[in-house]
DRENTORKOL-3810 file (N, C-alpha, C; in nm, 4 decimals):
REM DRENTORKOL-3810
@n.u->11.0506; n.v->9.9919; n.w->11.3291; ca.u->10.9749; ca.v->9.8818; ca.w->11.2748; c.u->11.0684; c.v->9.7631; c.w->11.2532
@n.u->11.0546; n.v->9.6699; n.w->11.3037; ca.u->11.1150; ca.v->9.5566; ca.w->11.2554; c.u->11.1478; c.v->9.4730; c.w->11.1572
@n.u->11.2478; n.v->9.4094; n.w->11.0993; ca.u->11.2132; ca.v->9.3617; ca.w->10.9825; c.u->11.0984; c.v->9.2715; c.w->10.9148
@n.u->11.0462; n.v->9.2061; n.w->11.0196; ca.u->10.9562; ca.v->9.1198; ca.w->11.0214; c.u->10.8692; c.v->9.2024; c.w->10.9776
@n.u->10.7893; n.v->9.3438; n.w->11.0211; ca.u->10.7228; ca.v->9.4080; ca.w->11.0250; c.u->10.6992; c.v->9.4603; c.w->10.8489
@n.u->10.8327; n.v->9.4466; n.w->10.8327; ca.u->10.7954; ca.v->9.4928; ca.w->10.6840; c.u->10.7461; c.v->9.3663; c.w->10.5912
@n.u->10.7906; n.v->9.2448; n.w->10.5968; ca.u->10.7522; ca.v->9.1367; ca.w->10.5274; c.u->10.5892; c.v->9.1216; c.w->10.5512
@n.u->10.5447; n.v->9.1760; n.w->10.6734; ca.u->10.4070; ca.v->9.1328; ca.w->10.6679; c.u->10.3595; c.v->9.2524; c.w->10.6022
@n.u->10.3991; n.v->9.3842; n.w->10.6097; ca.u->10.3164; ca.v->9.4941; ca.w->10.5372; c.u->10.3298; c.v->9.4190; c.w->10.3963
@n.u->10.4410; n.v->9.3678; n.w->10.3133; ca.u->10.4761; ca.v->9.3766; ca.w->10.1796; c.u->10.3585; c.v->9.2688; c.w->10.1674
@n.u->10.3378; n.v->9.1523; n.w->10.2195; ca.u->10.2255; ca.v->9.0294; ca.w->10.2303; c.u->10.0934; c.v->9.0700; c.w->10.2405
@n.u->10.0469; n.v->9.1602; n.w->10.2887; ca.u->9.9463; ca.v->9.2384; ca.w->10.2956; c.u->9.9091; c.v->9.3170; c.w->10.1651
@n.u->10.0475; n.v->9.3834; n.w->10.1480; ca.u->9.9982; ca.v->9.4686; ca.w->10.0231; c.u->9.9822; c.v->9.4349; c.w->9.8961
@n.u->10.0541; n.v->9.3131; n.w->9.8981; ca.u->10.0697; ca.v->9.2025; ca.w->9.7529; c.u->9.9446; c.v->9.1472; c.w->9.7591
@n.u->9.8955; n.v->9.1066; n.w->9.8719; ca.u->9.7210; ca.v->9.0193; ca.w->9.8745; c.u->9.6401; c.v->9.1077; c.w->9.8049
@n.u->9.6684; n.v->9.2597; n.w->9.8676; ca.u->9.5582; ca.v->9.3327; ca.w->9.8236; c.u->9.5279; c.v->9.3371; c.w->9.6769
@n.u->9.6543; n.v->9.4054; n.w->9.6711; ca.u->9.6943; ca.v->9.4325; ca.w->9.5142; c.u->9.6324; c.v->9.3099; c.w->9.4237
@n.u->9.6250; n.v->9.2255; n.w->9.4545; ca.u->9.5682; ca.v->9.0909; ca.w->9.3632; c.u->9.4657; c.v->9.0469; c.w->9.4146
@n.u->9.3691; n.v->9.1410; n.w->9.5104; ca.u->9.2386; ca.v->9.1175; ca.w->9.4770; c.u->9.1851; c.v->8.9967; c.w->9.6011
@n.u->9.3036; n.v->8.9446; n.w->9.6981; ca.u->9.2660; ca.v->8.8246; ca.w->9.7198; c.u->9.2049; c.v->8.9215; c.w->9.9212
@n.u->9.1033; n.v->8.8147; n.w->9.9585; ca.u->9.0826; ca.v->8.7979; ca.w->10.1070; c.u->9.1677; c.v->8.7590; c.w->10.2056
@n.u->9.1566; n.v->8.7610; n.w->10.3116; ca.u->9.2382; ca.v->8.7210; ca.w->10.4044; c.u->9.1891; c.v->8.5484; c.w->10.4153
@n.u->9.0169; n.v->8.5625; n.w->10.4059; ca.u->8.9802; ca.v->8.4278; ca.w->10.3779; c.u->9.0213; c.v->8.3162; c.w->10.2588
@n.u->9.0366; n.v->8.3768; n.w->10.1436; ca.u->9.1049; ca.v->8.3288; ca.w->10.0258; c.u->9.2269; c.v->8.2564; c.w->10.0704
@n.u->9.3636; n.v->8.3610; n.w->10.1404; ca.u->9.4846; ca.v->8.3080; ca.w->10.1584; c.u->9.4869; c.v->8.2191; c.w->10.2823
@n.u->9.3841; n.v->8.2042; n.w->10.3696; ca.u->9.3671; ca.v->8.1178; ca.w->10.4866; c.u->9.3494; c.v->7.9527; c.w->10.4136
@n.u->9.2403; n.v->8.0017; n.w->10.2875; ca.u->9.2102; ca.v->7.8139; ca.w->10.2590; c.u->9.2694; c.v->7.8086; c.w->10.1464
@n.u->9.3913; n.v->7.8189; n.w->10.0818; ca.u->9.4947; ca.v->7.8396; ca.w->10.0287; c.u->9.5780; c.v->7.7612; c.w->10.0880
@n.u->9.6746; n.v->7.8162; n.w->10.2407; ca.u->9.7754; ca.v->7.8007; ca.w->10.3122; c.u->9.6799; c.v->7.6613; c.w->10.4028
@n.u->9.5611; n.v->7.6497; n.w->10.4241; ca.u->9.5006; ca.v->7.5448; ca.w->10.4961; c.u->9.4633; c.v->7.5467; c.w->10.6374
@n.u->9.5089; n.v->7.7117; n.w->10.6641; ca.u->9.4888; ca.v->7.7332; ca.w->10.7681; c.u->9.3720; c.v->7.8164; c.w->10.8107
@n.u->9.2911; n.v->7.8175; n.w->10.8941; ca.u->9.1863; ca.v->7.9344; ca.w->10.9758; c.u->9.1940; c.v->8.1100; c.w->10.9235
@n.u->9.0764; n.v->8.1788; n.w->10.9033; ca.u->9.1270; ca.v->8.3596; ca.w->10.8886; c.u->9.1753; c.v->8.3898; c.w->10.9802
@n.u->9.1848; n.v->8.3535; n.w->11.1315; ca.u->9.2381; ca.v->8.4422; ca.w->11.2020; c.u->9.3404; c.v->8.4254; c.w->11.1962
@n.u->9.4101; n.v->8.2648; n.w->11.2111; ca.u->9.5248; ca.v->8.2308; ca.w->11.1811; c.u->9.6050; c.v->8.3083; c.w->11.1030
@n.u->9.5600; n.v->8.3383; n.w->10.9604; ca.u->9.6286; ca.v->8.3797; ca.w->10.8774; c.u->9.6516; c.v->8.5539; c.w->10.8963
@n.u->9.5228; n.v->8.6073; n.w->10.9950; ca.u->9.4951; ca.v->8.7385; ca.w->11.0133; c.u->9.6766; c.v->8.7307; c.w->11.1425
@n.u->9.6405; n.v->8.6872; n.w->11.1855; ca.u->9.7377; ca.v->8.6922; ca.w->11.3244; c.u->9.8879; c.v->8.7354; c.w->11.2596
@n.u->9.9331; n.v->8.6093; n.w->11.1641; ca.u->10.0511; ca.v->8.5885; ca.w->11.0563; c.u->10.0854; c.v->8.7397; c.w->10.9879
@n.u->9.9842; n.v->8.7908; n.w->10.8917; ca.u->10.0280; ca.v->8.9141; ca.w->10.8452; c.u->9.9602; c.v->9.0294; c.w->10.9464
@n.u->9.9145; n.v->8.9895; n.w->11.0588; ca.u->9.9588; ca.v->9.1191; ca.w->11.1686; c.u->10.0672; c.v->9.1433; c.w->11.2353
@n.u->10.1514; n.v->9.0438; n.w->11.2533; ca.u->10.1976; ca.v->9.0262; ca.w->11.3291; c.u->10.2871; c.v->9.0269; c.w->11.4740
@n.u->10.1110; n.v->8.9441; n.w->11.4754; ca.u->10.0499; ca.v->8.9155; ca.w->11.6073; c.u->10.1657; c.v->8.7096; c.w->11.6379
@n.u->10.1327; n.v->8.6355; n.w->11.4942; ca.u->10.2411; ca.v->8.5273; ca.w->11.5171; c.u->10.3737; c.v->8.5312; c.w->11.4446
@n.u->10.4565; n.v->8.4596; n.w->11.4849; ca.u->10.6008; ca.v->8.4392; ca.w->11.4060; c.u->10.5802; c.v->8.3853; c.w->11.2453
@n.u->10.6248; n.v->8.4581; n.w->11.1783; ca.u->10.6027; ca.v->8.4302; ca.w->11.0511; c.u->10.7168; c.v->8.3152; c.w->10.9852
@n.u->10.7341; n.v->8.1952; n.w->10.9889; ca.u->10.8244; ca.v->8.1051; ca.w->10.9479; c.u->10.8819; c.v->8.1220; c.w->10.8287
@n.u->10.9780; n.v->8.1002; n.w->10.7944; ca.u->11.0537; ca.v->8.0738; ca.w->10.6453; c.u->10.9647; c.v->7.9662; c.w->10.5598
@n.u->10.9403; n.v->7.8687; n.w->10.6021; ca.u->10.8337; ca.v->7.7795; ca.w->10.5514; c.u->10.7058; c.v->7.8161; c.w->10.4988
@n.u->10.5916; n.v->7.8869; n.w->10.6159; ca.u->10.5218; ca.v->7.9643; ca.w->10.5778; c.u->10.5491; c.v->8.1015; c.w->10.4506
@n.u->10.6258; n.v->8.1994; n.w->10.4982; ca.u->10.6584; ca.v->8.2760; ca.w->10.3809; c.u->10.6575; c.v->8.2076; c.w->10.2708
@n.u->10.7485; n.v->8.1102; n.w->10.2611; ca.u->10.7779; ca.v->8.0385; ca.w->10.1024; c.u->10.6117; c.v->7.9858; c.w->10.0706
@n.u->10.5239; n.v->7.9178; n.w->10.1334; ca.u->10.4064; ca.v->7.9030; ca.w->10.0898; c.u->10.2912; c.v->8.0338; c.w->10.0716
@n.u->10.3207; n.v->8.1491; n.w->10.1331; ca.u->10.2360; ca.v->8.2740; ca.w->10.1009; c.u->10.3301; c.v->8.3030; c.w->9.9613
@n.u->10.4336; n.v->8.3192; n.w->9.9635; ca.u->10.4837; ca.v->8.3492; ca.w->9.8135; c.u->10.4436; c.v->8.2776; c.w->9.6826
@n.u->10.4390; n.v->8.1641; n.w->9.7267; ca.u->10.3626; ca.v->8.0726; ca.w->9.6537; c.u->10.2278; c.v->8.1436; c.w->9.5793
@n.u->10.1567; n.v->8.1375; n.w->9.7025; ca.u->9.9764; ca.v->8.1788; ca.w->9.6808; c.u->9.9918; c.v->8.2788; c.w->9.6076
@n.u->10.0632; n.v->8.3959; n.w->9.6554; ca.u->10.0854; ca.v->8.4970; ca.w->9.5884; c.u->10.1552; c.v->8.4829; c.w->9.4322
@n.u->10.1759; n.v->8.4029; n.w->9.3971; ca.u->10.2505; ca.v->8.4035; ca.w->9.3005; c.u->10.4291; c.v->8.4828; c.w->9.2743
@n.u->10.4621; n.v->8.5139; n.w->9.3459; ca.u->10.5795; ca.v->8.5479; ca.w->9.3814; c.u->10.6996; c.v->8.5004; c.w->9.4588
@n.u->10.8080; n.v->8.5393; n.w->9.4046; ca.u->10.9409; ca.v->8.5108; ca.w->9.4721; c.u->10.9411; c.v->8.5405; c.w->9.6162
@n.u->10.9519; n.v->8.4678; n.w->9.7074; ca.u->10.9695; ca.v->8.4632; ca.w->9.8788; c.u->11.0547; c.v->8.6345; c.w->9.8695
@n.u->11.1585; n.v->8.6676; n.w->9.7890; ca.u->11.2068; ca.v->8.7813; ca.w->9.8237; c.u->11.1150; c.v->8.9379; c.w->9.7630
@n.u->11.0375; n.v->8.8722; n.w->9.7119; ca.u->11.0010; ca.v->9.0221; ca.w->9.6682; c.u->10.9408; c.v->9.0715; c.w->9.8428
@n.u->10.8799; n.v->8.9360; n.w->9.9086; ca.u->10.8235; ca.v->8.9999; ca.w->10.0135; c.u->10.8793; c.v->9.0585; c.w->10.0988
@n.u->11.0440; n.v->9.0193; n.w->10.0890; ca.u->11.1334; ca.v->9.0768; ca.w->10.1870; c.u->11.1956; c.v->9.1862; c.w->10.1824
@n.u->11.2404; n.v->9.2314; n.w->10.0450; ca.u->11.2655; ca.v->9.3334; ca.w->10.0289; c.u->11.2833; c.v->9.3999; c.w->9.8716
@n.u->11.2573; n.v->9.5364; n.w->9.8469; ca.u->11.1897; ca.v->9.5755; ca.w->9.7341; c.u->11.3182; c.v->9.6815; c.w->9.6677
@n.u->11.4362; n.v->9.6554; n.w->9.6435; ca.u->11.4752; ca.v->9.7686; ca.w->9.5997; c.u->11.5769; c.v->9.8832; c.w->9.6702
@n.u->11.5308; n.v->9.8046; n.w->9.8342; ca.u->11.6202; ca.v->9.8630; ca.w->9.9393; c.u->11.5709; c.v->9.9406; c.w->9.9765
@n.u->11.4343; n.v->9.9691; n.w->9.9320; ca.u->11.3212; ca.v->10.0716; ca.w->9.9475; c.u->11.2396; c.v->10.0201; c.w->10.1151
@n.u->11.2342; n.v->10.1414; n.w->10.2243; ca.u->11.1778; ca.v->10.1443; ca.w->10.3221; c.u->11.0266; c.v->10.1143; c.w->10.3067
@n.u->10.9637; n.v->10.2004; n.w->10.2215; ca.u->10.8647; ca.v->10.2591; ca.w->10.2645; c.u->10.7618; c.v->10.1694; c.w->10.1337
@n.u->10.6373; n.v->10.1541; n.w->10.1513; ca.u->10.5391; ca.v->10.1096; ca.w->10.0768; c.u->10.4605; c.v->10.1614; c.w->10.0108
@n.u->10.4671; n.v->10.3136; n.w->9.9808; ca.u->10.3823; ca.v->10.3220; ca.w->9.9119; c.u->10.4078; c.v->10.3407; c.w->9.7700
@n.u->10.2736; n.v->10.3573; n.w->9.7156; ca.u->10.3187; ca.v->10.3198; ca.w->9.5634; c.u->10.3371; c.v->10.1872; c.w->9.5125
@n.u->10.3162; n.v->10.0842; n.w->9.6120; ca.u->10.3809; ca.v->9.9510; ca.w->9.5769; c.u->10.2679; c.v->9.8457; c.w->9.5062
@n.u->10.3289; n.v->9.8296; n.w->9.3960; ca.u->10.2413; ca.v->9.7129; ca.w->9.3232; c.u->10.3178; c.v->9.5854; c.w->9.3066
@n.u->10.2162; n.v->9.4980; n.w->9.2533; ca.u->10.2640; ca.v->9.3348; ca.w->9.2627; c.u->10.3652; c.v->9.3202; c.w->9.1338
@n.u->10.4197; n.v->9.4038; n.w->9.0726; ca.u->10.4787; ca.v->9.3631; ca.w->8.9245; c.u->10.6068; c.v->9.5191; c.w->9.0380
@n.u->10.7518; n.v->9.4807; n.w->9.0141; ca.u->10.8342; ca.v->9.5682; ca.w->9.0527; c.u->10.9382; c.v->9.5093; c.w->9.0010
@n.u->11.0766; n.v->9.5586; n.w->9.0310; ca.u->11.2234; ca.v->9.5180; ca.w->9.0308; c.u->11.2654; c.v->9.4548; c.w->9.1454
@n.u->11.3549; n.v->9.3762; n.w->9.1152; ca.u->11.3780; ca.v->9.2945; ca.w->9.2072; c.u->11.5346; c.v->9.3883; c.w->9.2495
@n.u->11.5583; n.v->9.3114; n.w->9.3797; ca.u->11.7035; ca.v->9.3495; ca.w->9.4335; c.u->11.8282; c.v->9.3738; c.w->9.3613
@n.u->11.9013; n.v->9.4044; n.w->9.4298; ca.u->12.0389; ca.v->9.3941; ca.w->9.3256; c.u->12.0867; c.v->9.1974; c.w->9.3678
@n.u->12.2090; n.v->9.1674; n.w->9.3090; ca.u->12.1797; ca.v->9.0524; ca.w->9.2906; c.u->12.2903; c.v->9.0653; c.w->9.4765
@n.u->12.3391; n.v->9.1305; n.w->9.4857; ca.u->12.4256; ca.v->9.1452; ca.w->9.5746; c.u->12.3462; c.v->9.1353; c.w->9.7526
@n.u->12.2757; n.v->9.2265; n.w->9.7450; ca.u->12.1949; ca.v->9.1967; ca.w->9.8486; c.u->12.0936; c.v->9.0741; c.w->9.8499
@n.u->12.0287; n.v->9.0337; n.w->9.7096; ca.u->11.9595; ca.v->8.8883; ca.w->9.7183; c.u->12.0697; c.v->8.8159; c.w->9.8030
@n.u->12.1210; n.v->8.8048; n.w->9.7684; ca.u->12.2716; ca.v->8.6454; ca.w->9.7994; c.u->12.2595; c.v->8.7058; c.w->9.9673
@n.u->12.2686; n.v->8.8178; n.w->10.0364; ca.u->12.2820; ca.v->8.8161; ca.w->10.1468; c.u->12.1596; c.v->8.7960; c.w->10.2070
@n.u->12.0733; n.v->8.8550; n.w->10.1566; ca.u->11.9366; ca.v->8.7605; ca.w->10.2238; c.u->11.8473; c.v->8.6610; c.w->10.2015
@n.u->11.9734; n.v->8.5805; n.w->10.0995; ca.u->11.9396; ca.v->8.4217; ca.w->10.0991; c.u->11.9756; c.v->8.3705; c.w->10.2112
@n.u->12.0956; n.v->8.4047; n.w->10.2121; ca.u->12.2315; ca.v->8.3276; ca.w->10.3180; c.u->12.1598; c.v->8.3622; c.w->10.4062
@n.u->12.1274; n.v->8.4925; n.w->10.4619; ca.u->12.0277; ca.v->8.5111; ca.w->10.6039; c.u->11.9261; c.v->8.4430; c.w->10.6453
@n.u->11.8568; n.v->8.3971; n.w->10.5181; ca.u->11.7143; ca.v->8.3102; ca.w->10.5823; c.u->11.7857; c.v->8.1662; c.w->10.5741
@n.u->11.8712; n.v->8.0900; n.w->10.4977; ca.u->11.9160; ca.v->7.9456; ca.w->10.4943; c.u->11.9967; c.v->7.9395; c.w->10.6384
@n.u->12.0913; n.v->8.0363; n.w->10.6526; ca.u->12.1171; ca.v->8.0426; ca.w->10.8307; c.u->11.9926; c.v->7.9958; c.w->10.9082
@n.u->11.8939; n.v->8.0768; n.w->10.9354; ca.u->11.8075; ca.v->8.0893; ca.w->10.9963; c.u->11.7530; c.v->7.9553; c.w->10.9856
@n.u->11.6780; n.v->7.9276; n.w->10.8698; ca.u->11.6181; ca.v->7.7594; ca.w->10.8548; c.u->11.7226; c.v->7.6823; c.w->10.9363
@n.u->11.8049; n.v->7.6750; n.w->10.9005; ca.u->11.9375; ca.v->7.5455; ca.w->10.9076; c.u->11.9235; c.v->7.5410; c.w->11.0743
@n.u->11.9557; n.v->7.6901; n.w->11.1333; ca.u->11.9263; ca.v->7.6789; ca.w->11.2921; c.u->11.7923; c.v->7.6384; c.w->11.3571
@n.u->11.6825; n.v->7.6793; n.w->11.2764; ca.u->11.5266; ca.v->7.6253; ca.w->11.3072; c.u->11.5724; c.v->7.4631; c.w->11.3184
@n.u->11.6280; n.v->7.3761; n.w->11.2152; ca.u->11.5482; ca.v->7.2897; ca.w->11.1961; c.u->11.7128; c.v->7.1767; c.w->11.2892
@n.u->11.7963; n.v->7.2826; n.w->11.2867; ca.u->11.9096; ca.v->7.2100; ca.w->11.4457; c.u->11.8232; c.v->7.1926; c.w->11.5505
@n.u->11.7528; n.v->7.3043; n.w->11.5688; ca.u->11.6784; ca.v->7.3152; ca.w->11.7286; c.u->11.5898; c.v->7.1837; c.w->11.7364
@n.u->11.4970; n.v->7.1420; n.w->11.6045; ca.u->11.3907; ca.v->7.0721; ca.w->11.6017; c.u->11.4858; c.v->6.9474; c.w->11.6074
@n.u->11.5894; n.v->6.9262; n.w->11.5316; ca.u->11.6076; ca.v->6.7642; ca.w->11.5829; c.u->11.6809; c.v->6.7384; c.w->11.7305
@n.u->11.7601; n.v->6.8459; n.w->11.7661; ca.u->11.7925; ca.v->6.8159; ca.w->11.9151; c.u->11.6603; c.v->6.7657; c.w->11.9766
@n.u->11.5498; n.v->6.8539; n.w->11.9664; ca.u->11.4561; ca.v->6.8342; ca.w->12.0737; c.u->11.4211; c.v->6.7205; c.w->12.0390
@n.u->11.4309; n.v->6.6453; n.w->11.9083; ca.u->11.3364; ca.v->6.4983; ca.w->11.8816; c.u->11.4228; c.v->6.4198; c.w->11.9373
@n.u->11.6033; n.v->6.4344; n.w->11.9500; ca.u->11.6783; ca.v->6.3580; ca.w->11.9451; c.u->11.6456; c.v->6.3539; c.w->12.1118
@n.u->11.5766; n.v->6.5068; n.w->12.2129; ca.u->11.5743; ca.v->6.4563; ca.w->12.3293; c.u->11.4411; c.v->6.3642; c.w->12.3598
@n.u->11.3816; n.v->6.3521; n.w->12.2550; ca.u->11.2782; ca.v->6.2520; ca.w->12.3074; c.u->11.2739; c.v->6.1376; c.w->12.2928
@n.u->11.3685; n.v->6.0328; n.w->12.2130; ca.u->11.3796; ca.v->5.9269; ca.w->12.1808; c.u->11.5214; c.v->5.8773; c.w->12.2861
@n.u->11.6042; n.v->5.9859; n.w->12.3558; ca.u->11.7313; ca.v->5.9354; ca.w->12.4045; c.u->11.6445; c.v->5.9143; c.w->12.5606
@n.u->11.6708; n.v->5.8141; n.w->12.6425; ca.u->11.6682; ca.v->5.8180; ca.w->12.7836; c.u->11.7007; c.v->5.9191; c.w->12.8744
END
C-alpha cells in the first residue's frame, strides 16, 4: 500500500467518524462529490494544499492524517488519538515542505516558460 494510500484511508475514516458525507466535504473544499470521491479514493493526486484544506474541514492537524503513532493499520481508529513522537513529526514536516517547495519550483519554471520568448 502506498503511502498516499494510507492518508486517504485516515481521510476517509476521520469523515466518517464525524458524521460528515462525501457531499458535505465536496461543498466545504468547493469542489464536485466525485471530485472529492476520486481524492479520498485515490483515483486523483492528493496535494499538500488540498490535504491542509481537508484537515481543515476535518478539524484536524494535516498530520494526524498522515500518520498515527507509527501505527500501520486502521482499525480501531477514532478522530480524538495521540499524536506522533515529536521526532518523526519534524521528519514528515521536512518531507512534505521538500515536496511543496519542489511543486511550486516546477510551477514557476513553467510560468517563467511562458512569459520568456
Amino acid at each position: 500500500m502506498r503511502k498516499a494510500d494510507k492518508a486517504e484511508l485516515r481521510i476517509r475514516s476521520f469523515r466518517e467518524a464525524k458524521g460528515y458525507t462525501q457531499e458535505y466535504m465536496a461543498e466545504m473544499l468547493d469542489i464536485c462529490q466525485s471530485t472529492y470521491a476520486n481524492l479520498e479514493s485515490g483515483k486523483s493526486s492528493l496535494s499538500i494544499e488540498r490535504l491542509l484544506e481537508i484537515a481543515a474541514v476535518l478539524e484536524l492537524d494535516f498530520h494526524q492524517l498522515l500518520v498515527l503513532n507509527g501505527k500501520e493499520s486502521l482499525d480501531g481508529i477514532s478522530p480524538v488519538h495521540d499524536m506522533p513522537s515529536s521526532d518523526h513529526l519534524h521528519e514528515e514536516t521536512k518531507k512534505l515542505y521538500e515536496q511543496l517547495v519542489e511543486e511550486l519550483r516546477s510551477e514557476v519554471a513553467f510560468l517563467r516558460g511562458l512569459i520568456r520568448p
